[in-house]
gemmi code that builds the backbone of each chain (N, CA, C; Angstrom):
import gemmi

chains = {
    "A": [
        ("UNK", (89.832, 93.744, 76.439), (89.095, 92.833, 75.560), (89.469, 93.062, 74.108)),
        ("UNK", (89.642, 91.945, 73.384), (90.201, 92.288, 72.067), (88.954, 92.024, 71.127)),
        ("UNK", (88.716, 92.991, 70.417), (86.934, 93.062, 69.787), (87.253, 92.073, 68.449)),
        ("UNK", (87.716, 91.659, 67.765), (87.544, 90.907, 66.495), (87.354, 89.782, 67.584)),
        ("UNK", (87.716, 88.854, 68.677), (87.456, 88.163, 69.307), (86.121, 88.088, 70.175)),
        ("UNK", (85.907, 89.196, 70.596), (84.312, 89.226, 70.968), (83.272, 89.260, 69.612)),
        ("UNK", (83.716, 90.196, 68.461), (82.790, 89.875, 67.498), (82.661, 87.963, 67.070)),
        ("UNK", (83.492, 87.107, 67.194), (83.777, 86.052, 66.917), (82.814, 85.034, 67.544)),
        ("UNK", (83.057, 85.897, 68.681), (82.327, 84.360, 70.283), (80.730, 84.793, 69.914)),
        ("UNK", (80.812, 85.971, 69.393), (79.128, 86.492, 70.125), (78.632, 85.903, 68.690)),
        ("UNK", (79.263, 85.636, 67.115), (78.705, 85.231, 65.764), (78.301, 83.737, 66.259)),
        ("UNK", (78.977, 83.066, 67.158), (79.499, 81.446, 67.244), (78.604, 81.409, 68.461)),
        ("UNK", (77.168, 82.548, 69.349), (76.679, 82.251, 69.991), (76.966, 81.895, 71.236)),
        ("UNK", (78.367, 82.885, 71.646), (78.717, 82.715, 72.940), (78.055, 84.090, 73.809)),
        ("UNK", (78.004, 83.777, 75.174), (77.983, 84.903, 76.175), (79.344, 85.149, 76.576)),
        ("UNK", (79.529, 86.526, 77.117), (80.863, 86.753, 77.533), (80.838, 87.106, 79.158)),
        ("UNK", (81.235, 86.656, 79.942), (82.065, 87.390, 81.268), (83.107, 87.096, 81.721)),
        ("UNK", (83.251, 88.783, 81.562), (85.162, 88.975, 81.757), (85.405, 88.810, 83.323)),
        ("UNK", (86.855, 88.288, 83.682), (87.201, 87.788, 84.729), (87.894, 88.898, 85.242)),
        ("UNK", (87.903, 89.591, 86.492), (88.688, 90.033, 87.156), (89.871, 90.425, 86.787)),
        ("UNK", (90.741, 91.424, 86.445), (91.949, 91.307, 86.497), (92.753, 90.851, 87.860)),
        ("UNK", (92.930, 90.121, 88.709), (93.542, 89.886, 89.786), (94.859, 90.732, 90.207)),
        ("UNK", (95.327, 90.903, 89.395), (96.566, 92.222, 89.188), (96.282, 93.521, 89.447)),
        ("UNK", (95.879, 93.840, 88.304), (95.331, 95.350, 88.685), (94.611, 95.224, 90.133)),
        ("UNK", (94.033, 94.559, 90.176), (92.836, 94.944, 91.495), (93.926, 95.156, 92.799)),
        ("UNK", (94.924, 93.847, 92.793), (96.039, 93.719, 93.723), (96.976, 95.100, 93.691)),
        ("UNK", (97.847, 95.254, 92.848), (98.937, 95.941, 92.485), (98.870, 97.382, 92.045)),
        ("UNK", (97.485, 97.893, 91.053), (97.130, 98.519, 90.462), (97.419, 98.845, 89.244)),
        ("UNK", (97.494, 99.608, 88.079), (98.056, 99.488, 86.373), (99.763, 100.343, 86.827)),
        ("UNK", (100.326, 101.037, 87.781), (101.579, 101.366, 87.223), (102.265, 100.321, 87.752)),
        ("UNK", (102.054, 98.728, 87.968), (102.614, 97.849, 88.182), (104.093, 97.902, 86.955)),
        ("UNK", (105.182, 96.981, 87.330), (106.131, 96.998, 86.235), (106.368, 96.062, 86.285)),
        ("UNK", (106.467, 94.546, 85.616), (107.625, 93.762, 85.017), (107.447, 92.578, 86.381)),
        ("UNK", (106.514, 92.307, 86.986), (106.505, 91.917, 88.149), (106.589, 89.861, 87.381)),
        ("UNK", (107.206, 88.817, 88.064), (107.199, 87.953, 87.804), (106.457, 86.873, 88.943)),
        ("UNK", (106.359, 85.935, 88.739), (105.168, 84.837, 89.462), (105.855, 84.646, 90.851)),
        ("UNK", (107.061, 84.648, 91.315), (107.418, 84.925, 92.807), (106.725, 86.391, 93.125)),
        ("UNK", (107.267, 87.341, 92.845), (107.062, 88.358, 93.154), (105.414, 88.528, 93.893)),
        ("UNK", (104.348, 87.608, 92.938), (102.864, 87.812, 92.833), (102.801, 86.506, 94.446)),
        ("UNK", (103.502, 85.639, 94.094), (103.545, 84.355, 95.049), (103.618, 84.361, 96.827)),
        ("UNK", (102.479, 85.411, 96.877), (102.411, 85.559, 98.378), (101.378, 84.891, 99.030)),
        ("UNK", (100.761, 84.866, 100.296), (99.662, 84.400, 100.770), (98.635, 85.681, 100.855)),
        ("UNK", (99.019, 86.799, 100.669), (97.759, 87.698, 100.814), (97.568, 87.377, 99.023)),
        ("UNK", (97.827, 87.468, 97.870), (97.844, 87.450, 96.864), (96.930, 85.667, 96.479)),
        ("UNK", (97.811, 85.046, 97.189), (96.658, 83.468, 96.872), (95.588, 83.777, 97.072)),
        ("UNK", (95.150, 84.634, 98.975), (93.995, 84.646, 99.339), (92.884, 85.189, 98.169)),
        ("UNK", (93.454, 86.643, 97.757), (93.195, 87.239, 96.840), (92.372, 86.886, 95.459)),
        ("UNK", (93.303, 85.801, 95.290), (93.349, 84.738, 93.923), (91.969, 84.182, 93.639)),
        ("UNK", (91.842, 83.425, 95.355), (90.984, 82.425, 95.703), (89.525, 82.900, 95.939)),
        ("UNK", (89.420, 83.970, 96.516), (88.260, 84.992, 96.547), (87.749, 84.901, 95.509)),
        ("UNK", (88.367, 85.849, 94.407), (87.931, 85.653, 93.114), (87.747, 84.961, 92.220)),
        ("UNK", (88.607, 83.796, 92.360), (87.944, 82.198, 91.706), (86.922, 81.438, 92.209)),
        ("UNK", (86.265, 81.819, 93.845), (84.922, 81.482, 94.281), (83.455, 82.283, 93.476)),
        ("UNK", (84.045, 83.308, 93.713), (82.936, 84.452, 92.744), (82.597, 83.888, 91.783)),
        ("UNK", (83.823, 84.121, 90.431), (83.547, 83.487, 89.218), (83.013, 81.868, 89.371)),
        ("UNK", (82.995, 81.132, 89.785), (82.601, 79.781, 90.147), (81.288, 79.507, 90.449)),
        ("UNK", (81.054, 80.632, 90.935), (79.616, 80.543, 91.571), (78.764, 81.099, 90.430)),
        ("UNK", (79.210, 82.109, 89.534), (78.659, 82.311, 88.127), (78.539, 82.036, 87.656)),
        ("UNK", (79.743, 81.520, 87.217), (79.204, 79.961, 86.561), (78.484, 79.038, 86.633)),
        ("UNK", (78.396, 78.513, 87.896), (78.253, 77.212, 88.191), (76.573, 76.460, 87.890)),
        ("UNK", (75.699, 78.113, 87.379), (74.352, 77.172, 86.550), (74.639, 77.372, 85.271)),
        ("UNK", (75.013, 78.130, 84.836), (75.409, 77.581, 83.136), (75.954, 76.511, 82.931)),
        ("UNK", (77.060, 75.857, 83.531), (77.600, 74.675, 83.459), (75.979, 73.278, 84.188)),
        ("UNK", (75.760, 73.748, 84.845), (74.331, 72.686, 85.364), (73.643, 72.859, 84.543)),
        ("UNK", (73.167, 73.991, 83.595), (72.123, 73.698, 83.035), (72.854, 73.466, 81.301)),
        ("UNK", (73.764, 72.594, 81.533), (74.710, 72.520, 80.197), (75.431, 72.852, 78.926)),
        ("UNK", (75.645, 74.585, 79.181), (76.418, 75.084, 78.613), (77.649, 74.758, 78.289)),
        ("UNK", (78.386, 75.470, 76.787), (79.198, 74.772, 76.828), (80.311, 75.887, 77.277)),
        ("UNK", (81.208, 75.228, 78.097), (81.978, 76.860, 78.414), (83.190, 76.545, 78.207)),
        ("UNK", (83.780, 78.041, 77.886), (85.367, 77.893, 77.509), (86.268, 79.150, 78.456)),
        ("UNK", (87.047, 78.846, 78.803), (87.996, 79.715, 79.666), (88.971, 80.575, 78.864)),
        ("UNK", (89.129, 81.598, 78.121), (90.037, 82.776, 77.529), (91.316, 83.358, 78.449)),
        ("UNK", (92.170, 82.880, 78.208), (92.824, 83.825, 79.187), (94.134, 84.005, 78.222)),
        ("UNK", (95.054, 85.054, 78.965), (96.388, 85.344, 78.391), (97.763, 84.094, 78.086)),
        ("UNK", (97.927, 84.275, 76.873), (99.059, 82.823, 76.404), (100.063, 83.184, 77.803)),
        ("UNK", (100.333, 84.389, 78.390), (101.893, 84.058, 79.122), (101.368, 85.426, 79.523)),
        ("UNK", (101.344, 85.209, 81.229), (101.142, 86.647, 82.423), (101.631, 85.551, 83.771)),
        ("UNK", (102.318, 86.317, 84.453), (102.694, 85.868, 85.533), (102.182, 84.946, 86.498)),
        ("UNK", (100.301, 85.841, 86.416), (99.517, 85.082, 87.924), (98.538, 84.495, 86.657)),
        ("UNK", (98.582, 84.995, 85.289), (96.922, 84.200, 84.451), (97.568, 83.776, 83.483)),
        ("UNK", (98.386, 83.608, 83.386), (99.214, 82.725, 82.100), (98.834, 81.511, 81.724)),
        ("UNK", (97.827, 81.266, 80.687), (97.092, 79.892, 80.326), (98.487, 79.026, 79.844)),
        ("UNK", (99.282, 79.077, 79.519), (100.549, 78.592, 78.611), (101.772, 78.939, 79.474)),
        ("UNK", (101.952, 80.070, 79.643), (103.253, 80.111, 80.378), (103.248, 80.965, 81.318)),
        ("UNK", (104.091, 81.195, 82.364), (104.200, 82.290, 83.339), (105.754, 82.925, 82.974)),
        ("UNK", (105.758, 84.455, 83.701), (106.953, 84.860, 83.615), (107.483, 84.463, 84.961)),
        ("UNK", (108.709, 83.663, 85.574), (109.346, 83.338, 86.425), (110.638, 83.786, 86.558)),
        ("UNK", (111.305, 84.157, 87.635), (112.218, 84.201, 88.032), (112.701, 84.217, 89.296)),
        ("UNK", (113.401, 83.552, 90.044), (113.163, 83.725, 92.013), (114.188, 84.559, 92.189)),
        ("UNK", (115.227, 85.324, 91.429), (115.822, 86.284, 91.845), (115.650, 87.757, 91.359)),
        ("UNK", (114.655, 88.180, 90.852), (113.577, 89.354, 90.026), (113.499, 89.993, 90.692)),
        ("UNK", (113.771, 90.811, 90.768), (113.658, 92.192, 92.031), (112.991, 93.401, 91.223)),
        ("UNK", (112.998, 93.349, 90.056), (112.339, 94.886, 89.444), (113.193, 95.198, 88.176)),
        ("UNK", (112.674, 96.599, 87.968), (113.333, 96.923, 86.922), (115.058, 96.766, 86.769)),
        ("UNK", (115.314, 96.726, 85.425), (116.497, 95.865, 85.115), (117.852, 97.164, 85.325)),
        ("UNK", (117.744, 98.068, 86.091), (118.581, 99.160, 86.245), (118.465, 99.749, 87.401)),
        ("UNK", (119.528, 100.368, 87.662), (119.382, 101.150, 89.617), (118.909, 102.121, 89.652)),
        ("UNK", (117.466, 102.230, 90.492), (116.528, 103.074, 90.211), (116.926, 104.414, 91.165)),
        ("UNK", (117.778, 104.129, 92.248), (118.176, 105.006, 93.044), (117.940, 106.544, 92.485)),
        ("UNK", (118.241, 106.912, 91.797), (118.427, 108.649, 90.577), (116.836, 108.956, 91.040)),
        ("UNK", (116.703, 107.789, 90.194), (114.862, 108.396, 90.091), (113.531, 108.297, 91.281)),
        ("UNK", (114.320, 107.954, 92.535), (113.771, 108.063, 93.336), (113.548, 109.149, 94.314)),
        ("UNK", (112.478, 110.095, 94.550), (112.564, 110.974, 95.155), (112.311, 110.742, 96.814)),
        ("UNK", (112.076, 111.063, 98.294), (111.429, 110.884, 99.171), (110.394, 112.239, 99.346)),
        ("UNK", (109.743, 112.336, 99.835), (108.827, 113.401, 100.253), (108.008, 112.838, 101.908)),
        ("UNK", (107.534, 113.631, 102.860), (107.269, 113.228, 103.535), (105.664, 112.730, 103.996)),
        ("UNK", (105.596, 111.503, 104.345), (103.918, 111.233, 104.785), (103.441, 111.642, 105.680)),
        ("UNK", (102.412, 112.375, 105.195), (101.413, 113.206, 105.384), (100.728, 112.184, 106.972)),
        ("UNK", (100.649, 111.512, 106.565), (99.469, 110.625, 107.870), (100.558, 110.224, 109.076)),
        ("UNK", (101.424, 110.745, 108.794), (102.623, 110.294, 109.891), (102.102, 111.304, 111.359)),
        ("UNK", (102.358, 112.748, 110.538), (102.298, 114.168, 111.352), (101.083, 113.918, 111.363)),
        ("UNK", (99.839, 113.409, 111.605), (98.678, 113.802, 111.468), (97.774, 113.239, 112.892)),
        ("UNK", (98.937, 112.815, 114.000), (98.204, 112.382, 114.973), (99.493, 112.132, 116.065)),
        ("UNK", (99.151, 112.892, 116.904), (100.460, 113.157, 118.168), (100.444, 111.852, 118.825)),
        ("UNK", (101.842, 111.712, 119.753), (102.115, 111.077, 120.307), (101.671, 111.365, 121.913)),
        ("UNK", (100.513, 110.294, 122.475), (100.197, 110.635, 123.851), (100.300, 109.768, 124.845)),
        ("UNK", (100.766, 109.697, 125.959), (100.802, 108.738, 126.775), (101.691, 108.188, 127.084)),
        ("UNK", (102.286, 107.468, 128.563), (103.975, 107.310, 128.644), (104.444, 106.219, 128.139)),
        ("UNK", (104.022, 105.603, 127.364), (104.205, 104.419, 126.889), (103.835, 104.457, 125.330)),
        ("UNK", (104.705, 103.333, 124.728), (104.577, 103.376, 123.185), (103.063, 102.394, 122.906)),
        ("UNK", (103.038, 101.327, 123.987), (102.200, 100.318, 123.854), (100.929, 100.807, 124.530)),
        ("UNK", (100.918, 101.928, 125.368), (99.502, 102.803, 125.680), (98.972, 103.183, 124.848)),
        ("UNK", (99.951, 104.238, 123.903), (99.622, 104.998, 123.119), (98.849, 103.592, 121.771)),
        ("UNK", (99.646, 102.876, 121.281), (98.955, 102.343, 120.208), (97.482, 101.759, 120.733)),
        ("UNK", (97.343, 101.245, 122.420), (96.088, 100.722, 122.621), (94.787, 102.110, 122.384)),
        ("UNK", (95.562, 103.442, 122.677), (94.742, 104.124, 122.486), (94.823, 104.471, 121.050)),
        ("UNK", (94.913, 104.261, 120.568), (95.279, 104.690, 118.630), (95.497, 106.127, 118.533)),
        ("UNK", (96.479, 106.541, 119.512), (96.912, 107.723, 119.401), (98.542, 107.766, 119.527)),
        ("UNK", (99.144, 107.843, 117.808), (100.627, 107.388, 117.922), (101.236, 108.036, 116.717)),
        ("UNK", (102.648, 107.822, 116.734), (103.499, 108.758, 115.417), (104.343, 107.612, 115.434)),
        ("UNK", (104.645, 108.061, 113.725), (105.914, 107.021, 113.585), (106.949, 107.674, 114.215)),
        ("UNK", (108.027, 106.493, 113.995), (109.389, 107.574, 114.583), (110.078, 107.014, 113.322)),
        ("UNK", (111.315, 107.687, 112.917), (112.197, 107.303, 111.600), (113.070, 106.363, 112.641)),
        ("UNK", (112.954, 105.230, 111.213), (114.197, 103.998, 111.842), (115.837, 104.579, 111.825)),
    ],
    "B": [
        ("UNK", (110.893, 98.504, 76.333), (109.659, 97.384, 75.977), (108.370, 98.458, 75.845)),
        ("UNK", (107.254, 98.259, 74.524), (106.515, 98.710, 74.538), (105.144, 98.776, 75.560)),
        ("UNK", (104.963, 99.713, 75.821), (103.385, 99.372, 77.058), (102.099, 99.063, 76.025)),
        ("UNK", (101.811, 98.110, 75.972), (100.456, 97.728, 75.134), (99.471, 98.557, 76.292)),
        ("UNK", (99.135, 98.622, 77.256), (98.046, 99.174, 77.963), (97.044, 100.087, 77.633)),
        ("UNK", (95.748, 99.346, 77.589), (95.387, 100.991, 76.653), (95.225, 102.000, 77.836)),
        ("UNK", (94.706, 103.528, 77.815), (94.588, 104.195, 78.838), (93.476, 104.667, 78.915)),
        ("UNK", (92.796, 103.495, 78.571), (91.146, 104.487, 78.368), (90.371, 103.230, 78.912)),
        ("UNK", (89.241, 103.472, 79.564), (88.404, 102.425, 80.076), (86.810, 102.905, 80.206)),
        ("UNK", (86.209, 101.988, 79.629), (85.127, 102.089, 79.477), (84.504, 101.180, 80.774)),
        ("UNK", (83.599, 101.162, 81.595), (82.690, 100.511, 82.029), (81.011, 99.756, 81.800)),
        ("UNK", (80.424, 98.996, 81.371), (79.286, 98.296, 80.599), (78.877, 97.472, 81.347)),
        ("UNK", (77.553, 97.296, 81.345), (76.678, 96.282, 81.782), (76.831, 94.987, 80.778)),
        ("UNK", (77.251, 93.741, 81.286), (77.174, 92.411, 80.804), (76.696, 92.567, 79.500)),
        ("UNK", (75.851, 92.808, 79.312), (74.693, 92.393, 78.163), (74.955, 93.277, 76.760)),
        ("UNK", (75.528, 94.245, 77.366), (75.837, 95.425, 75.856), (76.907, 95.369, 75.755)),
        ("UNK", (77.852, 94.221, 75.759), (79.612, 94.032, 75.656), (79.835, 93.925, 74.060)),
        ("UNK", (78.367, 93.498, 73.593), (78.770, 93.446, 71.714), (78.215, 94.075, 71.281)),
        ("UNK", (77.654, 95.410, 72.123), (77.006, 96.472, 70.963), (77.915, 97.452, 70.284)),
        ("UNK", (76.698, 98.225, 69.396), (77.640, 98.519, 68.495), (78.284, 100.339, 69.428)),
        ("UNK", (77.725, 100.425, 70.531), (78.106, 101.551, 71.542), (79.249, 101.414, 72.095)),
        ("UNK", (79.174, 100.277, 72.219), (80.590, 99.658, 72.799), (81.690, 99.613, 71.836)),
        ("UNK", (81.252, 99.292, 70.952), (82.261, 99.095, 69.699), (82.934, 100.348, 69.228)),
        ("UNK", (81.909, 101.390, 69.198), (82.371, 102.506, 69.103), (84.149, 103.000, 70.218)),
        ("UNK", (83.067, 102.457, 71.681), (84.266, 103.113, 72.446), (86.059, 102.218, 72.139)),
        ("UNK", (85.427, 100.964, 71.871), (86.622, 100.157, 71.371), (87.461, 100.670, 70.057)),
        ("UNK", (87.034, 100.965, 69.188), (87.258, 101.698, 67.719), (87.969, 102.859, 68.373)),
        ("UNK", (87.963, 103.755, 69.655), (88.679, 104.811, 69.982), (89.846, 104.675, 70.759)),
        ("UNK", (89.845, 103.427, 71.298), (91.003, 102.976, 71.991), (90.740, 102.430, 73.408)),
        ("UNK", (89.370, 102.437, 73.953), (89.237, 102.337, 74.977), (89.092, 100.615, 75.586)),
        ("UNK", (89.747, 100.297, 76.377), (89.619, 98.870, 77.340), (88.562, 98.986, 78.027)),
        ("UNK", (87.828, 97.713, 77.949), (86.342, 97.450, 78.026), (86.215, 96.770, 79.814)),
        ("UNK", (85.994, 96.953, 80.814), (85.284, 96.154, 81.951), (83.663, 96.277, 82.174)),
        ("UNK", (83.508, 94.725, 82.560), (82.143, 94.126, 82.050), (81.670, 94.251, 83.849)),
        ("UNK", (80.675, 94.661, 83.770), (79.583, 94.261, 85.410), (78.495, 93.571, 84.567)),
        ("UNK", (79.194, 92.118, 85.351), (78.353, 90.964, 84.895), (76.639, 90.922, 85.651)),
        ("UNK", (76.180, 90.220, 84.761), (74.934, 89.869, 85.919), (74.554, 88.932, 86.815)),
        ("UNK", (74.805, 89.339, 88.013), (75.584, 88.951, 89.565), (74.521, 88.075, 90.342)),
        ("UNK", (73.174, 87.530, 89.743), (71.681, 87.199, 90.168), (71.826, 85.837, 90.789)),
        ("UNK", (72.881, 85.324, 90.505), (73.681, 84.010, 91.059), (74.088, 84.257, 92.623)),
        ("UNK", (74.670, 85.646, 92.509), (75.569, 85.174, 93.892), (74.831, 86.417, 95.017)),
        ("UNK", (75.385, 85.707, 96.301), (74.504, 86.287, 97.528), (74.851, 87.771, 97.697)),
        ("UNK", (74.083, 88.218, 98.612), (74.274, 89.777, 98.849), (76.031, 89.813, 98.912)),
        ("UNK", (76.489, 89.459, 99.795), (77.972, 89.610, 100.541), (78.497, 89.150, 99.123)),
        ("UNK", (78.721, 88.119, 98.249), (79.692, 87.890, 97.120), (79.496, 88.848, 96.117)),
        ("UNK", (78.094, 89.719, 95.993), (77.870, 90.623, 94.679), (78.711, 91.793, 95.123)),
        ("UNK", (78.025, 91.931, 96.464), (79.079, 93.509, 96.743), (80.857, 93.083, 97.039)),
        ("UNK", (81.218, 91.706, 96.856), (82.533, 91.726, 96.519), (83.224, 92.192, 95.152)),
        ("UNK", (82.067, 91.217, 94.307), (82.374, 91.608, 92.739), (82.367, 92.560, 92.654)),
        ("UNK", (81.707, 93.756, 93.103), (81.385, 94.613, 92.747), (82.983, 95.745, 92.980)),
        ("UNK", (82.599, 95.430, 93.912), (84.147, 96.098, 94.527), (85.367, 96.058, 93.655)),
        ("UNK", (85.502, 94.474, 93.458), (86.671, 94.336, 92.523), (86.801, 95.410, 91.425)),
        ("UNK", (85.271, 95.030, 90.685), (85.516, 96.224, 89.838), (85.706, 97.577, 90.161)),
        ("UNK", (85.006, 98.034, 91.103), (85.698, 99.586, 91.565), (86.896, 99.262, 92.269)),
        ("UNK", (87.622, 98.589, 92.806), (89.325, 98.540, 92.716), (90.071, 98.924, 91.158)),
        ("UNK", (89.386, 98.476, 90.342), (90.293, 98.589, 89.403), (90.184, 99.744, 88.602)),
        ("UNK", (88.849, 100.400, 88.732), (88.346, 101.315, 88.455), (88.783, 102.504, 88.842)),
        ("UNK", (89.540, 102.272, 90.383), (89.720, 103.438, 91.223), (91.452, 103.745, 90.921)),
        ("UNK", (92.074, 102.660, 90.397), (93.324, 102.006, 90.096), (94.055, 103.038, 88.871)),
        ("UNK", (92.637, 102.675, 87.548), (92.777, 103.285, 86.225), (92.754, 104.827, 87.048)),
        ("UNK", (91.295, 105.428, 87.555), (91.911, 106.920, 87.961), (92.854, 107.522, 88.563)),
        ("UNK", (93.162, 106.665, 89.749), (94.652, 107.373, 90.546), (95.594, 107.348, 89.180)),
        ("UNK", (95.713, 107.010, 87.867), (96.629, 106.500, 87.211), (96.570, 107.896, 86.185)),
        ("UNK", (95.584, 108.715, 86.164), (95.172, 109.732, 85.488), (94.014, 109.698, 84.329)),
        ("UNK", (93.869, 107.818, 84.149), (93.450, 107.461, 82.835), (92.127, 107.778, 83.363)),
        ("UNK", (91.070, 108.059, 81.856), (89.674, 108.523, 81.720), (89.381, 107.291, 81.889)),
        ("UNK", (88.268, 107.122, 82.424), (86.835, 106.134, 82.959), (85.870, 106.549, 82.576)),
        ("UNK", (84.754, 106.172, 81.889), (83.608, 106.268, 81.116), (82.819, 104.828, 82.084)),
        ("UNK", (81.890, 105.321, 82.740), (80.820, 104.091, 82.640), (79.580, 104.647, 82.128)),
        ("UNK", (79.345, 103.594, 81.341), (77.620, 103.592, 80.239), (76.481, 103.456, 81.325)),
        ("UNK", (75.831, 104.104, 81.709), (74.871, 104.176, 83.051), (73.519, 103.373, 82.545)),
        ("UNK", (73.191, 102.094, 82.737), (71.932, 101.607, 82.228), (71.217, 101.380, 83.193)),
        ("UNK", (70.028, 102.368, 83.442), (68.812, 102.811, 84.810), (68.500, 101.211, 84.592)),
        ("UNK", (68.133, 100.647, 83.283), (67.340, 99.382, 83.973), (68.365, 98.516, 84.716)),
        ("UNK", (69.441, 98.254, 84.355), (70.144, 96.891, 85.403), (71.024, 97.465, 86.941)),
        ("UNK", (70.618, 96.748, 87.971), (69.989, 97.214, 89.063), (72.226, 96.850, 89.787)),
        ("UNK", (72.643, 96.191, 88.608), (74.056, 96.082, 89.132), (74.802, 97.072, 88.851)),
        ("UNK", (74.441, 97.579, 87.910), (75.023, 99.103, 87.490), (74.910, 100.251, 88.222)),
        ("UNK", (73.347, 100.329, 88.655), (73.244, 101.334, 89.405), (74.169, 101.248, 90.789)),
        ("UNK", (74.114, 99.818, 91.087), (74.852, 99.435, 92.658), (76.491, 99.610, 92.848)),
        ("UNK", (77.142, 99.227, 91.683), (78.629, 100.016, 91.153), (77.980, 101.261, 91.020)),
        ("UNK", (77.646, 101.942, 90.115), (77.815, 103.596, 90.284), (77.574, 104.160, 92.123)),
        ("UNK", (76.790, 103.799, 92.413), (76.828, 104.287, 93.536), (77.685, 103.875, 95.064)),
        ("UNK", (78.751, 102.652, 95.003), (79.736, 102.187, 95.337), (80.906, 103.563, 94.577)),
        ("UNK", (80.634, 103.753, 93.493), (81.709, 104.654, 92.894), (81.708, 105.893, 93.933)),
        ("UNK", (79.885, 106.538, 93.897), (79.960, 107.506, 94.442), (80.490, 107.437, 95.773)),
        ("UNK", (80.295, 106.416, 96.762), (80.583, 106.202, 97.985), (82.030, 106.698, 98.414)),
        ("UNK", (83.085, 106.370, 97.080), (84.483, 106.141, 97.126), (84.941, 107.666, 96.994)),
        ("UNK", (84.000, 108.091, 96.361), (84.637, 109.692, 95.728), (84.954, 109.957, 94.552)),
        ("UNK", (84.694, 108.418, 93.414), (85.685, 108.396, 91.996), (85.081, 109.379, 90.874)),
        ("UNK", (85.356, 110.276, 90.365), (85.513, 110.895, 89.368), (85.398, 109.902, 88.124)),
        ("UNK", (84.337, 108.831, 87.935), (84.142, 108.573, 86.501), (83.105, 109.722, 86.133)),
        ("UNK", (83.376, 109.688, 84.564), (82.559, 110.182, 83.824), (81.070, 108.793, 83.534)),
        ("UNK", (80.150, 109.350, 83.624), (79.068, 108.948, 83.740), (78.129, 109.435, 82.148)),
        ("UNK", (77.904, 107.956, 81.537), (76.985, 108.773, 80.490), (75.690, 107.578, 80.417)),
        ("UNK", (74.896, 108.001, 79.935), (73.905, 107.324, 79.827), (73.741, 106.291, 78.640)),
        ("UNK", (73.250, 105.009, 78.383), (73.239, 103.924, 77.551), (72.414, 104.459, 76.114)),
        ("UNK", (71.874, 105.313, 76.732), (70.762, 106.070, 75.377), (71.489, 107.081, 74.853)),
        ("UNK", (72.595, 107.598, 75.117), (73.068, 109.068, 74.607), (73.502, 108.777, 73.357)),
    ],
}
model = gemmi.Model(1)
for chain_id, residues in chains.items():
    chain = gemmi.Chain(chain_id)
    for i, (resn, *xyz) in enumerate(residues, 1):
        res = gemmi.Residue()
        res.name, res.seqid = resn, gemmi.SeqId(i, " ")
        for name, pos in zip(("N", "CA", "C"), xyz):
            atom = gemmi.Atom()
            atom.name, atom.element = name, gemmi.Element(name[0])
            atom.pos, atom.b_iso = gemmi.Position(*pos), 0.0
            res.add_atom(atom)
        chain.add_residue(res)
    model.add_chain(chain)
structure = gemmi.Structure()
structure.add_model(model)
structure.setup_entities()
């Protein structure tokens, strides 16, 4: 929230509620550089849409009982970009080969539950299973 | 490219988003999330909202960044996030609206 702007709305007799970040909530903050394909999935619409019912429904007696309301959002963000989005359909990530800086280490929840039963498709009905490396 | 992000987050009840407590935490660097007042929407959509905000909440800590929520006993949405917090395990710092 940028405060000379909340001092502004609240002099001019506005109420404030802040919207969701849809990002963070999705992706979390060490997100990087992500563009509007990237965000352009169906778990991410669903996502979207959830949270534009919420806010809607908060709204929706201030606007009945005739408030006047105004929507704030960012000039240019990928998924809330009032003005522009960042696009690109061939965006894959950061602009350099990250290979160096990638370490592996091993998951923990892998080893954390044996493999039982003569079958792969037993075992998952019983939810008792291990990965195997591809 | 510079990271504008701030790394500090405050948590507030709707109603004290222009006090001058708040202002304070803003004046230190801290990014503000609001728990609106939710009296509109049904049991099942509040404890969505609610959530959202502890997603993002839980987001900023895995991230290392400090979380501050302003604990106000009277609004009954605050108490219902803090204790969604506790449910999760999150390590906010917790202070009271009067301190």
């Amino acid at each position: 929230m940028i405060a000379p702007l909340i001092e502004m709305l609240h002099g001019a007799g506005y109420e404030l509620l802040q919207l969701p970040c849809p990002e963070t909530a999705f992706t979390g903050v060490s997100r990087w550089w992500f563009v509007y394909e990237q965000y352009d999935s169906v778990n991410y619409r669903r996502h979207c849409a959830r949270i534009a019912r919420a806010v809607s429904k908060l709204v929706k007696p201030y606007s009945e009982n005739g408030y006047d309301i105004v929507l704030l959002g960012l000039g240019i963000s990928p998924s809330c970009g009032v003005r522009m989005r960042q696009t690109n359909k061939q965006w894959r990530g950061r602009p350099f080969d990250v290979s160096d800086g990638l370490r592996s280490k091993p998951v923990a929840a892998c080893g954390s539950r044996s493999w039982r039963g003569p079958s792969r498709e037993k075992a998952l009905d019983t939810g008792s299973w291990t990965c195997l490396p591809c | 490219m510079k990271d504008l992000r701030q790394r500090k987050m405050v948590v507030v009840s709707g109603d004290r988003l222009g006090s001058d407590l708040v202002k304070g935490y803003v004046d230190e660097g801290f990014g503000v999330a609001q728990i609106p007042d939710l009296k509109e929407l049904s049991g099942n959509s509040a404890d969505y909202y609610l959530s959202l905000i502890a997603d993002q909440v839980q987001e900023f800590i895995k991230d290392g960044q400090q979380v501050v929520v302003l604990k106000d006993k009277e609004d009954r949405w605050c108490r219902r996030f803090l204790s969604k917090l506790r449910r999760r395990g999150l390590a906010a710092e917790v202070k009271s609206v009067s301190e």
